[in-house]
Short mmCIF file of the C-alpha atoms (twelve columns), coordinates in Angstrom:
data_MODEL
# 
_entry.id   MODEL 
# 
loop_
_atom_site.group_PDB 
_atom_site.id 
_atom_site.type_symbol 
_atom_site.label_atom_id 
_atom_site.label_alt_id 
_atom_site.label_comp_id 
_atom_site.label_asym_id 
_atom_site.label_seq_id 
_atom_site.Cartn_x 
_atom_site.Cartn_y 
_atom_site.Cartn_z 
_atom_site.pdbx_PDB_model_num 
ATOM 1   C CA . UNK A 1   116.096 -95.413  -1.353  1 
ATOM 2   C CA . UNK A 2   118.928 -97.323  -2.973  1 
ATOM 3   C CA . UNK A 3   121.538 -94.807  -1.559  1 
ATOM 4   C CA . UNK A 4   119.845 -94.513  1.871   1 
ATOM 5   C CA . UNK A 5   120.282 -98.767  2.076   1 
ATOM 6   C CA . UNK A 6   123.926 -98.788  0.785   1 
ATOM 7   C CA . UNK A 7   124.823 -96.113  3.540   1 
ATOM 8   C CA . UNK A 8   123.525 -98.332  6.351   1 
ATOM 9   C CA . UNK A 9   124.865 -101.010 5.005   1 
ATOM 10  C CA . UNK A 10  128.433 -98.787  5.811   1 
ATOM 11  C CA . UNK A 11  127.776 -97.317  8.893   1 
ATOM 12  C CA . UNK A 12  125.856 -99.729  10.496  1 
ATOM 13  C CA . UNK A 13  126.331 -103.581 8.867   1 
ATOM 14  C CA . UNK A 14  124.498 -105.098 11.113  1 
ATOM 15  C CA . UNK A 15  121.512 -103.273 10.977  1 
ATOM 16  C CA . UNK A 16  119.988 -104.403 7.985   1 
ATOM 17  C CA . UNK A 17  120.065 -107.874 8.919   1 
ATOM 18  C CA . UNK A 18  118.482 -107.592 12.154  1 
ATOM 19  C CA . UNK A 19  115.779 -105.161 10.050  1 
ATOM 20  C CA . UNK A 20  115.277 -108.868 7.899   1 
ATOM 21  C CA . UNK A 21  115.414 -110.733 10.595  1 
ATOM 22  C CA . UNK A 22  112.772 -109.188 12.344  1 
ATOM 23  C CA . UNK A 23  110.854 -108.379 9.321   1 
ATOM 24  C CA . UNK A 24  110.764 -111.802 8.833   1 
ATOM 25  C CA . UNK A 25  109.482 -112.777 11.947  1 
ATOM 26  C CA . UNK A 26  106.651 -110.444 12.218  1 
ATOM 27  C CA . UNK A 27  105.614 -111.476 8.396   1 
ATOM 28  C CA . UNK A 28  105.806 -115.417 9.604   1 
ATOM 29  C CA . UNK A 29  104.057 -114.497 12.717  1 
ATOM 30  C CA . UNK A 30  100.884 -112.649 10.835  1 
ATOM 31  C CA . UNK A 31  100.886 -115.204 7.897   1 
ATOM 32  C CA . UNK A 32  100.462 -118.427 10.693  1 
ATOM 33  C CA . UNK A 33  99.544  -116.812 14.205  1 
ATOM 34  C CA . UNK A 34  98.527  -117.894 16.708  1 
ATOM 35  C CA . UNK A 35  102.507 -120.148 16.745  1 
ATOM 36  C CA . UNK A 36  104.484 -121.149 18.534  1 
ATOM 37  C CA . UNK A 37  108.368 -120.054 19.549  1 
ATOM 38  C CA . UNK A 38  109.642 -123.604 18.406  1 
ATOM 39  C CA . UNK A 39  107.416 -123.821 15.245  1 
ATOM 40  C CA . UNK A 40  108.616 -120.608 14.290  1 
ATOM 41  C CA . UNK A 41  111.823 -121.081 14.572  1 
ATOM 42  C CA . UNK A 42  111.565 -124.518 12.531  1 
ATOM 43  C CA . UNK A 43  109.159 -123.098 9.315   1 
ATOM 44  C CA . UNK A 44  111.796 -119.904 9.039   1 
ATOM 45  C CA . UNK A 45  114.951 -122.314 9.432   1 
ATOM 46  C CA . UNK A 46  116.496 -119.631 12.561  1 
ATOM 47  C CA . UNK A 47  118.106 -121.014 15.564  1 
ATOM 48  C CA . UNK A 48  115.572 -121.301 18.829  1 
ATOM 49  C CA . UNK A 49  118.057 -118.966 20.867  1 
ATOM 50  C CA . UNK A 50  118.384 -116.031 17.838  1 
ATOM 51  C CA . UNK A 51  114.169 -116.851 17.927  1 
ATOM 52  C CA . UNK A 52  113.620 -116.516 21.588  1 
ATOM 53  C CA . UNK A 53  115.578 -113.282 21.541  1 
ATOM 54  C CA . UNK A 54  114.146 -111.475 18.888  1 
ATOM 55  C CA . UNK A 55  110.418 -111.881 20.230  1 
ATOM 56  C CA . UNK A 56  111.268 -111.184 23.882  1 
ATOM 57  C CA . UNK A 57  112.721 -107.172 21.836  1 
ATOM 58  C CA . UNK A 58  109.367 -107.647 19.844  1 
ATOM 59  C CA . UNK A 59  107.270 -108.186 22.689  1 
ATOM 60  C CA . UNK A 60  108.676 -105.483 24.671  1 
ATOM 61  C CA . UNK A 61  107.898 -103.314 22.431  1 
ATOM 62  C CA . UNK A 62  104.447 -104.134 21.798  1 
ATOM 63  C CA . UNK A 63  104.837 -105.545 18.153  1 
ATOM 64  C CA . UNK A 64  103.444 -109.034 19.402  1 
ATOM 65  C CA . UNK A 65  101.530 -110.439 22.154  1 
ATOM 66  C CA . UNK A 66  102.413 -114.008 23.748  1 
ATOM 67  C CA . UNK A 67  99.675  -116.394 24.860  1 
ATOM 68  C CA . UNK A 68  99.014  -119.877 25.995  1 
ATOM 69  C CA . UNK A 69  97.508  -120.182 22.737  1 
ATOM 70  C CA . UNK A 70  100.560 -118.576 20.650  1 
ATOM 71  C CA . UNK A 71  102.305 -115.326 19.133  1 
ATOM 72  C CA . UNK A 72  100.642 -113.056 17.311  1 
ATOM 73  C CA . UNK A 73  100.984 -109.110 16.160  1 
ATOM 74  C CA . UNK A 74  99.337  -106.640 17.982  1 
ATOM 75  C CA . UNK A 75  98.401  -103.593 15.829  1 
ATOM 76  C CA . UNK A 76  101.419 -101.608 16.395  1 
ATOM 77  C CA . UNK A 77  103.032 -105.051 14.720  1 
ATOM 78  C CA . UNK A 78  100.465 -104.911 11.987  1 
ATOM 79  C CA . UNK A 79  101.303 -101.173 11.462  1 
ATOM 80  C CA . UNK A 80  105.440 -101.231 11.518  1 
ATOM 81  C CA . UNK A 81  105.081 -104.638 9.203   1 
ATOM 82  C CA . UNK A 82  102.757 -102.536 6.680   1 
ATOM 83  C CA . UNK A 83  105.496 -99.998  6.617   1 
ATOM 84  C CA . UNK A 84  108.230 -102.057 6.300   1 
ATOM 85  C CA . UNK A 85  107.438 -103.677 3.222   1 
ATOM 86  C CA . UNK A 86  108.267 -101.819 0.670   1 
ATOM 87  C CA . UNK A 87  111.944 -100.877 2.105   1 
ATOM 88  C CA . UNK A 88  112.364 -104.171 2.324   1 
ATOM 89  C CA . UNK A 89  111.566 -105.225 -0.612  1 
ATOM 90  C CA . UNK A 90  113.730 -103.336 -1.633  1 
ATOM 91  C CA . UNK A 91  116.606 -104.329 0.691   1 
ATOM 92  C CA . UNK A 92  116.106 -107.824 -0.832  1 
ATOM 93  C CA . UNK A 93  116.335 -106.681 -4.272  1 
ATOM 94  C CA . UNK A 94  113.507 -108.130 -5.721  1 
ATOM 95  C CA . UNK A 95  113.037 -105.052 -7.655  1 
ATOM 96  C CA . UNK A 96  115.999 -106.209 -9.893  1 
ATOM 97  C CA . UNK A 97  114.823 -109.614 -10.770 1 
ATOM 98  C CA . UNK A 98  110.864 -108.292 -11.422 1 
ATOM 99  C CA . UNK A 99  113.114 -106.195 -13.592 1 
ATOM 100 C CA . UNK A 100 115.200 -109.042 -15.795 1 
ATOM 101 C CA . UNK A 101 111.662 -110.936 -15.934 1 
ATOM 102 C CA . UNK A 102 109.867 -107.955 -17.049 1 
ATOM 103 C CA . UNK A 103 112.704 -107.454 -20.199 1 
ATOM 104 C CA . UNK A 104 112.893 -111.246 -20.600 1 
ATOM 105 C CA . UNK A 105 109.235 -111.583 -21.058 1 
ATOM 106 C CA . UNK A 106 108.315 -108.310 -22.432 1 
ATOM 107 C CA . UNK A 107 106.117 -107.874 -19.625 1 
ATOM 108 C CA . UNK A 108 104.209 -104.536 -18.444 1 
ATOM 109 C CA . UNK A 109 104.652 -105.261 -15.205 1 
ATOM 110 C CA . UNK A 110 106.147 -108.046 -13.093 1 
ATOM 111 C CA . UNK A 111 106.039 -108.663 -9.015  1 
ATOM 112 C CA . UNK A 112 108.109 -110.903 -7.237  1 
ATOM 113 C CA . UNK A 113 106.905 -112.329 -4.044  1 
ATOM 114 C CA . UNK A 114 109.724 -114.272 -1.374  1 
ATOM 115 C CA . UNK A 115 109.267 -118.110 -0.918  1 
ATOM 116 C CA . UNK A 116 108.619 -121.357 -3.146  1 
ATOM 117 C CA . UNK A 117 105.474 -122.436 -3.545  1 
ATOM 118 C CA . UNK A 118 106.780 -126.225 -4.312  1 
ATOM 119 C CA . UNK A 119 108.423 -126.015 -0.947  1 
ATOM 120 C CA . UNK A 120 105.838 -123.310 1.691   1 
ATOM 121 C CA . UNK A 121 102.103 -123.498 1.529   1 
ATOM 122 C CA . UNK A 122 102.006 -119.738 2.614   1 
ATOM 123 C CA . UNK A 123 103.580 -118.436 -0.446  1 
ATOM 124 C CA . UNK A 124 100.472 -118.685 -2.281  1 
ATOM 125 C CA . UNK A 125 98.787  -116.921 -0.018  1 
ATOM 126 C CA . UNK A 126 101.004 -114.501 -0.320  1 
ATOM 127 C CA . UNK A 127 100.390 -114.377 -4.432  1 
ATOM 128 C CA . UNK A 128 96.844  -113.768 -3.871  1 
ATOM 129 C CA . UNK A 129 97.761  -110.926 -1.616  1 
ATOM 130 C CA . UNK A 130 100.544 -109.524 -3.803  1 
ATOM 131 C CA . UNK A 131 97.824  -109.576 -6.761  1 
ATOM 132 C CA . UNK A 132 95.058  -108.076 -4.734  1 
ATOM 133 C CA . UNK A 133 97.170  -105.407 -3.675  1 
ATOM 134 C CA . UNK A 134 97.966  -104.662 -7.593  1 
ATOM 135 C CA . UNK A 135 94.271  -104.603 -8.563  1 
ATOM 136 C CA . UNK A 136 94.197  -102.336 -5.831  1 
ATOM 137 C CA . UNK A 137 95.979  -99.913  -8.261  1 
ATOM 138 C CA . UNK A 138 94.292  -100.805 -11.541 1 
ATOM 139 C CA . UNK A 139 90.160  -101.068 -10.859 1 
ATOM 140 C CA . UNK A 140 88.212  -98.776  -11.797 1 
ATOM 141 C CA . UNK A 141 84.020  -98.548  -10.904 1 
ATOM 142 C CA . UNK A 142 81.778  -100.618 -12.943 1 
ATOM 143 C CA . UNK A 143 84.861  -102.703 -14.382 1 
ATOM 144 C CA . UNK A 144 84.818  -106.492 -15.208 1 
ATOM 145 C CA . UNK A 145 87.192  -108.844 -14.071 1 
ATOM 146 C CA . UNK A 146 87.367  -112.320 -15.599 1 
ATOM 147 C CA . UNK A 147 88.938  -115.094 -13.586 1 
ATOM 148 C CA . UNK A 148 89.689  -118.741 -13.727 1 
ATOM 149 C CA . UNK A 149 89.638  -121.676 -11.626 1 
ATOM 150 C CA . UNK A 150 92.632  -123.333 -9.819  1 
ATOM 151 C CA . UNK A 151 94.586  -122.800 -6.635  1 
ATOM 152 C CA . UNK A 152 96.096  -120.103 -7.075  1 
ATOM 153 C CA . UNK A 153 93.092  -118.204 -8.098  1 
ATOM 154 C CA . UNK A 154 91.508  -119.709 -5.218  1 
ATOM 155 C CA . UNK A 155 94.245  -117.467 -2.961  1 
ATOM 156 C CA . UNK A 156 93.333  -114.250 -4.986  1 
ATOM 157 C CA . UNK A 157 90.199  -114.747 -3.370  1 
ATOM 158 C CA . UNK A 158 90.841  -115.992 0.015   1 
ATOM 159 C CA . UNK A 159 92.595  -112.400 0.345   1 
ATOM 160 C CA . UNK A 160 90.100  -110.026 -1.784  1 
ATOM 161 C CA . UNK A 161 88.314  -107.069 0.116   1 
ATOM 162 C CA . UNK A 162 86.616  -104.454 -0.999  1 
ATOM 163 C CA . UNK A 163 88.263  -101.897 -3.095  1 
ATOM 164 C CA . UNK A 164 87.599  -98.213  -1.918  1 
ATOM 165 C CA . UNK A 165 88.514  -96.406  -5.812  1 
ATOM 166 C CA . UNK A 166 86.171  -99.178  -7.643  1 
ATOM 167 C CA . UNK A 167 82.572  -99.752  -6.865  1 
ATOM 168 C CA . UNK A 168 80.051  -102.284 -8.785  1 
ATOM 169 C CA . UNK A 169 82.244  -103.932 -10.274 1 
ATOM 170 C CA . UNK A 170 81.334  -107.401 -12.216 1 
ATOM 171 C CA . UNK A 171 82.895  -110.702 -11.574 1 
ATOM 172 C CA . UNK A 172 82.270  -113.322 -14.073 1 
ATOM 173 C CA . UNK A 173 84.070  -117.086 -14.558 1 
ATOM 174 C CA . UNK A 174 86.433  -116.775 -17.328 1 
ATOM 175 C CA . UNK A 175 85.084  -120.011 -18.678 1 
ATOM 176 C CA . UNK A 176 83.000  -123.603 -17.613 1 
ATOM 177 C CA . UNK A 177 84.580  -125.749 -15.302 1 
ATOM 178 C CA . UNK A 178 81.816  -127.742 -13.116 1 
ATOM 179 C CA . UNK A 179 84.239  -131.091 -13.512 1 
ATOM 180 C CA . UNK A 180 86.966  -130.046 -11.115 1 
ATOM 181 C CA . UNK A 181 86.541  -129.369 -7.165  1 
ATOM 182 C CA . UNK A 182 84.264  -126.942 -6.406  1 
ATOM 183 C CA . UNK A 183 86.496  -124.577 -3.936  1 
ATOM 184 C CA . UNK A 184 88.672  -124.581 -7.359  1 
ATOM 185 C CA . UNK A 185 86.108  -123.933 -9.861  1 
ATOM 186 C CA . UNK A 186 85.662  -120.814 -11.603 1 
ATOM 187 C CA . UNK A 187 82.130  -120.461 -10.418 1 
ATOM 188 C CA . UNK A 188 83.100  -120.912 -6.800  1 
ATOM 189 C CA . UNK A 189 86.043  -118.692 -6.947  1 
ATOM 190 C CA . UNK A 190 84.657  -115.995 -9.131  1 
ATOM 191 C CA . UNK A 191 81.037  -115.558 -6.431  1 
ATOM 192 C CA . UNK A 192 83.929  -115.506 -3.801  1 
ATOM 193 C CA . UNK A 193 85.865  -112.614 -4.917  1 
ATOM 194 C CA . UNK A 194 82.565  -110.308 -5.928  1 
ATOM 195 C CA . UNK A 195 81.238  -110.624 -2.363  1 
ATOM 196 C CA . UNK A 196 84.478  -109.901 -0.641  1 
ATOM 197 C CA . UNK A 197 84.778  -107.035 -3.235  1 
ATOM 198 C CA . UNK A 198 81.349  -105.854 -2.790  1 
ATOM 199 C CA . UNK A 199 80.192  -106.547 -6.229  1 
ATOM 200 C CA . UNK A 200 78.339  -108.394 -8.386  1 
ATOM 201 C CA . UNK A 201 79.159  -110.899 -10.039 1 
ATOM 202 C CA . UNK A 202 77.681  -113.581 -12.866 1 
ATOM 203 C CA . UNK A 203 77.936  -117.205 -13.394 1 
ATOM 204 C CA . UNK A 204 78.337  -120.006 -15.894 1 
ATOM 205 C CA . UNK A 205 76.763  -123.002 -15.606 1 
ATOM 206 C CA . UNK A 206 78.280  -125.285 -17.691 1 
ATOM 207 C CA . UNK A 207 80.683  -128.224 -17.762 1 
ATOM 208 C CA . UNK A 208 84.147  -128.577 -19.330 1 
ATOM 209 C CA . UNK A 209 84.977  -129.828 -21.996 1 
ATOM 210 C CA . UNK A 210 82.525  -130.076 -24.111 1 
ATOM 211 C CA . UNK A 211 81.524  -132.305 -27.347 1 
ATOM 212 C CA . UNK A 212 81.479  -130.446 -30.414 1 
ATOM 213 C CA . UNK A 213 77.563  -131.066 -30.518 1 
ATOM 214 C CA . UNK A 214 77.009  -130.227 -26.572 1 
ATOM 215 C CA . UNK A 215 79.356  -126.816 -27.316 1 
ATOM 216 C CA . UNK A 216 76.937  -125.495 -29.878 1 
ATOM 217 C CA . UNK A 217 73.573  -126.343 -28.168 1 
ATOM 218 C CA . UNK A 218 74.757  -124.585 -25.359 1 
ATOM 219 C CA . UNK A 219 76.443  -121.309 -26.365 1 
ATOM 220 C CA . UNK A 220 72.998  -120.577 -28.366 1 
ATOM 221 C CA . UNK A 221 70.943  -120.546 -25.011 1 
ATOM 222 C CA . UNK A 222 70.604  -116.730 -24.327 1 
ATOM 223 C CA . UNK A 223 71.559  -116.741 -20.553 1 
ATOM 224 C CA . UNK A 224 75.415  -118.442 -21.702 1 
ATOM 225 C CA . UNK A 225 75.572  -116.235 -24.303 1 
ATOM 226 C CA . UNK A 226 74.909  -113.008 -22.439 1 
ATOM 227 C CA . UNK A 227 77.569  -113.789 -20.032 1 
ATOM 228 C CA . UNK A 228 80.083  -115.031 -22.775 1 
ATOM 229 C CA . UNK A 229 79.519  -111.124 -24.012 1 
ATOM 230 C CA . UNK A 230 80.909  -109.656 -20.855 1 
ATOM 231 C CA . UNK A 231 83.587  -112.169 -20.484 1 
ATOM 232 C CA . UNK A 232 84.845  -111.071 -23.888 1 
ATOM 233 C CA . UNK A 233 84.814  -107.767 -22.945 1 
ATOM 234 C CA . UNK A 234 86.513  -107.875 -19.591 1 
ATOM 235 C CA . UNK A 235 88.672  -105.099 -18.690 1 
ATOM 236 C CA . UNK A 236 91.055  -107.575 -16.481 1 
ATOM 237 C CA . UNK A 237 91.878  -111.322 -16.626 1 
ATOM 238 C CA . UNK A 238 92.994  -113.275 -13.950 1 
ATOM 239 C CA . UNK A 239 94.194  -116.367 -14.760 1 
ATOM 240 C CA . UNK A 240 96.424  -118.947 -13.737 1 
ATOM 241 C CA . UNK A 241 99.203  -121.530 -15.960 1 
ATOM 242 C CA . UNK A 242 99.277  -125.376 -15.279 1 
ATOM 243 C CA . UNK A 243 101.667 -127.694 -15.658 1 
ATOM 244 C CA . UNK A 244 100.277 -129.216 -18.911 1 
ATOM 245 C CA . UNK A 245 100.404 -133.096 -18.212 1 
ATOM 246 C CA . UNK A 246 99.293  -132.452 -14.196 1 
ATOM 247 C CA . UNK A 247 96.212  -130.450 -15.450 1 
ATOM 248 C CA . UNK A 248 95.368  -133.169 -18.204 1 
ATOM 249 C CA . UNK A 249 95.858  -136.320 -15.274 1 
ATOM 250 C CA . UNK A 250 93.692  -133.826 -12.344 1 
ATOM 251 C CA . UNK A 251 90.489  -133.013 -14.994 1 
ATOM 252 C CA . UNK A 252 90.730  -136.850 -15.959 1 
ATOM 253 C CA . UNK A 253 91.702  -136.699 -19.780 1 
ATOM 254 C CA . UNK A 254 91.560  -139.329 -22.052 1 
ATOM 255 C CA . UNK A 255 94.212  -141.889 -23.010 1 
ATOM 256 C CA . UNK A 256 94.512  -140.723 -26.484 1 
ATOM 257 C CA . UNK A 257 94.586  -136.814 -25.385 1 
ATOM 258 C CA . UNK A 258 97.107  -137.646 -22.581 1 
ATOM 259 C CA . UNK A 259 99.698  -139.623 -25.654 1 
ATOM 260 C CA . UNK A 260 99.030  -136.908 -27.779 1 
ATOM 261 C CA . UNK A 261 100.273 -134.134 -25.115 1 
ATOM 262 C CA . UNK A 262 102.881 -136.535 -24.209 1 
ATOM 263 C CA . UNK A 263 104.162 -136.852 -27.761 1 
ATOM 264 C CA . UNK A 264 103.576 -133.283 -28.676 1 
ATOM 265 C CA . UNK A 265 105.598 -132.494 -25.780 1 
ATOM 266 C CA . UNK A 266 102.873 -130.414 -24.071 1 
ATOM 267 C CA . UNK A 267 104.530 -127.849 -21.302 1 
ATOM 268 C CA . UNK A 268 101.501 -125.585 -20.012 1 
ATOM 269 C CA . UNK A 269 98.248  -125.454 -19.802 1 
ATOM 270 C CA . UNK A 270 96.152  -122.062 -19.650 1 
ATOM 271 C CA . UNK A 271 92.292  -121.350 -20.818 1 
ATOM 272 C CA . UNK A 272 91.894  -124.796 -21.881 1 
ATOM 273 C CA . UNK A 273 94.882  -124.603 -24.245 1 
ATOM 274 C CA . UNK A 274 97.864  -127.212 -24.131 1 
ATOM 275 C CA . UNK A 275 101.202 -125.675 -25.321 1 
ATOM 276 C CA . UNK A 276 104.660 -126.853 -25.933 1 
ATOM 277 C CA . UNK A 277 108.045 -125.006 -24.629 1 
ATOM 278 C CA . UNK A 278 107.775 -123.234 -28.167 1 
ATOM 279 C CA . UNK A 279 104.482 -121.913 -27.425 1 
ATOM 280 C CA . UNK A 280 102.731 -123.415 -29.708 1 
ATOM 281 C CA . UNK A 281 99.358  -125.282 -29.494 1 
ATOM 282 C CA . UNK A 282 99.541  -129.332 -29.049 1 
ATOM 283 C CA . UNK A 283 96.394  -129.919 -27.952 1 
ATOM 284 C CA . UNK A 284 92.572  -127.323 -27.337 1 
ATOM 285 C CA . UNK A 285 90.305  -128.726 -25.076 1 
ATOM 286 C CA . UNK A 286 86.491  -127.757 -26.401 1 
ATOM 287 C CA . UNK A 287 85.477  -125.312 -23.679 1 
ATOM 288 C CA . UNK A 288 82.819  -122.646 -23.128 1 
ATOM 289 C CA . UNK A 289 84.441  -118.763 -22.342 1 
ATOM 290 C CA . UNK A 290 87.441  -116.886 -22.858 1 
ATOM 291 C CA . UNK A 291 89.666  -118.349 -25.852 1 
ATOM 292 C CA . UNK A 292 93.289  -117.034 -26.034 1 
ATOM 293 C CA . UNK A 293 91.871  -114.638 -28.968 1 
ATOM 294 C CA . UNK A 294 90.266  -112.905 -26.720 1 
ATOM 295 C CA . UNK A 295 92.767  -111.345 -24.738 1 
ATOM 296 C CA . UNK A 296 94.276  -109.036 -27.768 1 
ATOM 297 C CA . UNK A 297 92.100  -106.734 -26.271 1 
ATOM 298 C CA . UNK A 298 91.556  -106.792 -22.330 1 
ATOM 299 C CA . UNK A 299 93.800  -103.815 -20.917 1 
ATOM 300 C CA . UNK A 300 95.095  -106.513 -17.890 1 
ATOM 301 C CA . UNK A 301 95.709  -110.013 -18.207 1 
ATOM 302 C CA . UNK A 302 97.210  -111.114 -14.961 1 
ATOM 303 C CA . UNK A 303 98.986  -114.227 -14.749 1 
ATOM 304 C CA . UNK A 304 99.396  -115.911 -11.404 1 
ATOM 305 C CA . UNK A 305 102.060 -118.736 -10.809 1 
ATOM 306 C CA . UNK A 306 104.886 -119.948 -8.895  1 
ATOM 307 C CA . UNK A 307 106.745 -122.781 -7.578  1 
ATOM 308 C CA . UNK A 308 110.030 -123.663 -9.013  1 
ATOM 309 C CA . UNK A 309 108.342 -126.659 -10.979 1 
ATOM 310 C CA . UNK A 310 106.301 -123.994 -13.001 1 
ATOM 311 C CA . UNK A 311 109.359 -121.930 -14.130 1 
ATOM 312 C CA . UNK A 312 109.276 -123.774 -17.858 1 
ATOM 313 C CA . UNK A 313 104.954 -123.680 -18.205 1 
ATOM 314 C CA . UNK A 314 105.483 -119.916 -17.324 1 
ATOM 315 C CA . UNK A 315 108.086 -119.480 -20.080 1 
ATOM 316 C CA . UNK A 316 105.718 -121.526 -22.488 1 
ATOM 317 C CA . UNK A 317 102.405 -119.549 -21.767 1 
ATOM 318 C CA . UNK A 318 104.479 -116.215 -22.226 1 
ATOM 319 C CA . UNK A 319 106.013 -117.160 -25.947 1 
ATOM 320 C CA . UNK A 320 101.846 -116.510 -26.942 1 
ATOM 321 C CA . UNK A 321 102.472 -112.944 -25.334 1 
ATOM 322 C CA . UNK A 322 99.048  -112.922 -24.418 1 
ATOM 323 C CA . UNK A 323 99.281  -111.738 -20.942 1 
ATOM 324 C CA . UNK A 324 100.868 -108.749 -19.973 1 
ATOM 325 C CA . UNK A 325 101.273 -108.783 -15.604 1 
ATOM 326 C CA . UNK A 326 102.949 -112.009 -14.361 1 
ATOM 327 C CA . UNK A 327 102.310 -112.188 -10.499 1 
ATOM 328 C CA . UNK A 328 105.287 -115.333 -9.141  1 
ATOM 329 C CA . UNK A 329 107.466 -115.963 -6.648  1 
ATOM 330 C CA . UNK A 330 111.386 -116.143 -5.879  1 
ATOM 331 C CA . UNK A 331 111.513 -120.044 -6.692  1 
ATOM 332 C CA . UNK A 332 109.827 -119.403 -10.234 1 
ATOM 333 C CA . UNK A 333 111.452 -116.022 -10.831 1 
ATOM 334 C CA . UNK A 334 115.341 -117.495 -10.176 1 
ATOM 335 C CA . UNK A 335 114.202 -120.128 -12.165 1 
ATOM 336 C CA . UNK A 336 112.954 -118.310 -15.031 1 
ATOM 337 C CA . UNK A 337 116.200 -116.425 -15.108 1 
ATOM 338 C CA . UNK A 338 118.101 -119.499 -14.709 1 
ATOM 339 C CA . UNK A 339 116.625 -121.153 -18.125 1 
ATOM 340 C CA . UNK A 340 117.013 -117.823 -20.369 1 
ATOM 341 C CA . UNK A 341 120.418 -118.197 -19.599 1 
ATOM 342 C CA . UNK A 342 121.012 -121.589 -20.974 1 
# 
C-alpha cells in the first residue's frame, strides 16, 4: 500500500489530494446530511467555489443527491466512502502516529481517528464508530462487556448495531452512577448498547458515591452482588478518562474533596479514581463496581478519549497500565506525542 501511494504521489501529484478532498467531503456529507453547499464549505474550512465544484463531479456521478432539503450520499456514495477508508487512512498516515502512541504507552493496540473533539462535535461520533468497528473484531458469543458512563461512552452507543460473529452477549454498567444525567449514566448507556447489539444486558441500581456504611449495606443485597460477579469477570471494558477537576465540579464534589484534588494535583479521573500526572492515586471516590484491580484480568480494556485538553489525563490514566486499547483522536494523539517529547 505504502509503495502504491508514494508512486501516485510521482506520477500523478495531484491526485491524492483531490482523493482527500473528496474523501472528505463525502465523510462530512454522511456525518451531517441533509447540508448545505455553504455550511459545508464553512465546517470543512474549503473555499465555496473548490466546494461547488467538487459536488457538481460528485453528483454526476451519483455519489450524492441534491435537494431542497440538502446533500446527502446516495448508496453508491455510501459504498465508494466504505472503501475508501482504509487507503486513506493510510494516505494520512495515521498509521504512524497509532504507532508512536502504541510504543509510548505500551499499548496493544491504538486507533487514531481525524478531528478535535475540543474544537468538532462530530469527532466523537466518530470515536464511538471507530470503537464499534474494533469490537467488531474482538466479540465473541456469550461475552460480557462492561461499560461506563460519560459522553463519550454515550457515542459508543449512539453507533452500536448488532454484531453478526457474537450473539447473546451481556451488557452490564461497569459501576453506580444514578447522580449524573441520565443519557450519561452507565445504566442508560449500557441498556442502549445491548438492544442495538441484540443482547442482554443487566443493571445496577445504585447511586455514586457512596458512604462507607451505605457501600456495605448495599453490596450484601444478592441482586448487586450477582451483577458485581459478572462485572468482575467481564471479558471487555469500555471506559472513558475525565479531566480530574471537571469530573469532581460536574458530579458536585465536596469542598474539602475538590482542595484535596486541587492540592494533590489531581490530572484524571477514571472508575471513580482521581490520579495525578504520576499516576498515582490523590483521591478514591467510594463507589459500587469495577475497581482498577479488577482489570489485571479482563482480556480488553478499551479506553475512549480525545480532545486536545485530554492529552495529559490520557497520559496520567496510562502510567497505571491498566488498559490496554486507547481509542482518540488527532488533537489528543499530536498532543500526546507532543508532551513525551518534552
Amino acid at each position: 500500500m505504502r509503495s502504491l501511494i508514494d508512486l501516485q504521489k510521482k506520477l500523478f501529484p495531484d491526485l491524492l489530494d483531490v482523493m482527500q478532498r473528496r474523501y472528505k467531503i463525502l465523510h462530512y456529507i454522511q456525518l451531517m446530511g441533509p447540508i448545505g453547499r455553504r455550511s459545508l464549505s464553512e465546517n470543512i474550512a474549503m473555499a465555496e467555489r473548490l466546494v461547488r465544484s467538487e459536488i457538481d463531479f460528485l453528483n454526476q456521478h451519483g455519489f450524492i443527491a441534491v435537494t431542497s432539503k440538502g446533500m446527502h450520499l446516495t448508496n453508491a456514495g455510501q459504498t465508494i466512502l466504505h472503501e475508501l477508508a482504509a487507503f486513506m487512512k493510510d494516505v494520512s498516515r495515521f498509521n504512524v502516529l497509532e504507532q508512536h502512541l502504541k510504543e509510548k504507552l505500551q499499548l496493544d493496540h491504538v486507533i487514531v481517528i481525524s478531528g478535535n473533539s475540543d474544537e468538532q462535535d462530530w469527532v466523537k461520533q466518530e470515536l464511538g464508530e471507530a470503537c464499534v468497528n474494533y469490537l467488531s473484531f474482538i466479540l465473541q458469543s456469550n461475552q460480557t462487556i462492561a461499560v461506563t458512563g460519560g459522553t463519550s461512552i454515550a457515542a459508543v452507543a449512539n453507533e452500536m448495531a448488532p454484531f453478526p460473529n457474537a450473539k447473546n452477549c451481556i451488557f452490564v454498567p461497569a459501576r453506580g452512577g444514578l447522580g449524573e444525567q441520565v443519557e450519561n449514566q452507565a445504566n442508560t448507556i449500557c441498556a442502549q448498547m445491548a438492544k442495538k447489539a441484540n443482547g442482554k444486558y443487566r443493571l445496577l441500581y445504585v447511586p455514586d458515591p457512596l458512604s462507607e456504611e451505605t457501600y456495605h449495606s448495599i453490596i450484601g443485597e444478592p441482586s448487586v452482588r450477582e451483577v458485581l460477579e459478572l462485572i468482575r469477570d467481564a471479558d471487555v471494558v469500555i471506559h472513558g478518562i475525565g479531566d480530574a477537576i471537571t469530573m469532581a465540579n460536574r458530579r458536585k464534589t465536596s469542598e474539602n474533596v475538590l482542595d484535596k484534588l486541587i492540592r494533590g494535583k489531581a490530572v484524571s479521573e477514571a472508575f471513580g479514581y482521581y490520579l495525578d500526572d504520576a499516576g498515582e492515586v490523590v483521591h478514591k471516590v467510594r463507589t459500587v463496581g469495577m475497581q482498577l484491580e479488577d482489570l489485571n484480568d479482563t482480556d480488553y480494556v478499551i479506553s475512549i478519549a480525545g480532545g486536545k485538553s485530554k492529552a495529559k489525563a490520557i497520559m496520567s490514566y496510562f502510567k497505571q497500565g491498566k488498559s490496554n486499547v486507547l481509542i482518540t483522536d488527532e488533537g489528543a494523539a499530536n498532543e500526546l506525542l507532543r508532551e513525551f517529547s518534552l
